[in-house]
N, C-alpha and C positions, 0 to 999 in steps of 0.2 A: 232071206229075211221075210217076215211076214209082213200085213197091209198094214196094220197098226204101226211094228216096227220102223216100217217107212216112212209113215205120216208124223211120229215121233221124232223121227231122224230128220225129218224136213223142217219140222218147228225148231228143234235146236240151230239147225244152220242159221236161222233167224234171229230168234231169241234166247240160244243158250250162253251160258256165261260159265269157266272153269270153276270148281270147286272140288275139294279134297275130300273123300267120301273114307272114312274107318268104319270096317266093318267090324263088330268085336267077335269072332270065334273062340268057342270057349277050346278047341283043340290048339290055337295055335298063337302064335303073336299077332298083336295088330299091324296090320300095315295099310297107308292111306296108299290111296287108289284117286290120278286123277281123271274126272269125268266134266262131261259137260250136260246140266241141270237149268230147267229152268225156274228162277228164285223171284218171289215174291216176299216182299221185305215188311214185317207190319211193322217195325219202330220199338223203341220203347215206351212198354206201360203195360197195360193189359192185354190179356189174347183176345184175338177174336170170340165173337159172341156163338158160332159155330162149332169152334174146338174145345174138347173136355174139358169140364172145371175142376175137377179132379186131377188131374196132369198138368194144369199150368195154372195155380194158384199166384196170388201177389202179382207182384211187375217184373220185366224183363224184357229182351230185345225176342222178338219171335220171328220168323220166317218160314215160309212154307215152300221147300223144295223137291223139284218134280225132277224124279231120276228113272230117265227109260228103263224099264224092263229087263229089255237086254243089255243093261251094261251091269246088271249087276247079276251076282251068283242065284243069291237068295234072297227071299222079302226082307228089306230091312228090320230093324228093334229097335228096341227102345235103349238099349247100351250101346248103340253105333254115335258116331259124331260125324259133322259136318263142319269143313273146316271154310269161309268166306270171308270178303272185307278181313280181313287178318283178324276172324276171333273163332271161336269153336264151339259150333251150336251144338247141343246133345241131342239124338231125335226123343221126343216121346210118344208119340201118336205114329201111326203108319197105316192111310188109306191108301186102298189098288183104285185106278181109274182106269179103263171105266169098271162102274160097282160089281157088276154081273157079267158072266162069262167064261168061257173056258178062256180066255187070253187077257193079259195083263198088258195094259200099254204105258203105263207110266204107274210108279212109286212117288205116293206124294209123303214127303215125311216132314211131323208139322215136329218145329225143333225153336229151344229158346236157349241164350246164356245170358250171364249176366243177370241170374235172377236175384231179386232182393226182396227185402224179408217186408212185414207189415211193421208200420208203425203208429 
């Protein structure tokens, strides 16, 4: 493993929590995969004031969850889902941390369900 991977893998022993990770391959069927992520919960309503406005219009439950590198194949998408607290968040956004670099240490995928429309 690399240093990143390690420092990654030490934070989780900490603060990781299980979560169900679907990747969607357009070659094959989905199958959830489980991982341990660490999740930041914003509630419902609005998204944060940082994440796309364009991508998470109206209200919903949003979370931002951090999936080491190496546990997953490929950079997540925006048709993958996250399955937590027994509901199932769709990703939409997918930033690498850190920004720059040849090495990826963490997959943050900013994900909402539960969205509702404007009234």
């Amino acid at each position: 493993m690399t240093i990143l991977a390690d420092i990654a893998a030490a934070i989780l022993d900490q603060q990781g929590e299980s979560v169900s990770y679907t990747p969607q391959a357009d070659d094959s069927e989905a199958e959830a995969v489980e991982l341990q992520a660490v999740v930041s919960r914003h509630g419902l309503g609005y998204a944060p004031a940082e994440w796309p406005e364009d991508l998470f219009r109206n209200q919903a439950r949003h979370a931002a969850v951090r999936l080491r590198a190496a546990d997953v194949t490929a950079e997540p998408t925006g048709e993958d889902s996250i399955a937590l607290d027994a509901l199932t968040y769709r990703v939409r956004a997918v930033k690498r941390e850190p920004r720059t670099g040849p090495e990826v240490m963490w997959w943050i995928c900013l994900c909402a369900c539960d969205q509702r429309g404007k009234y």
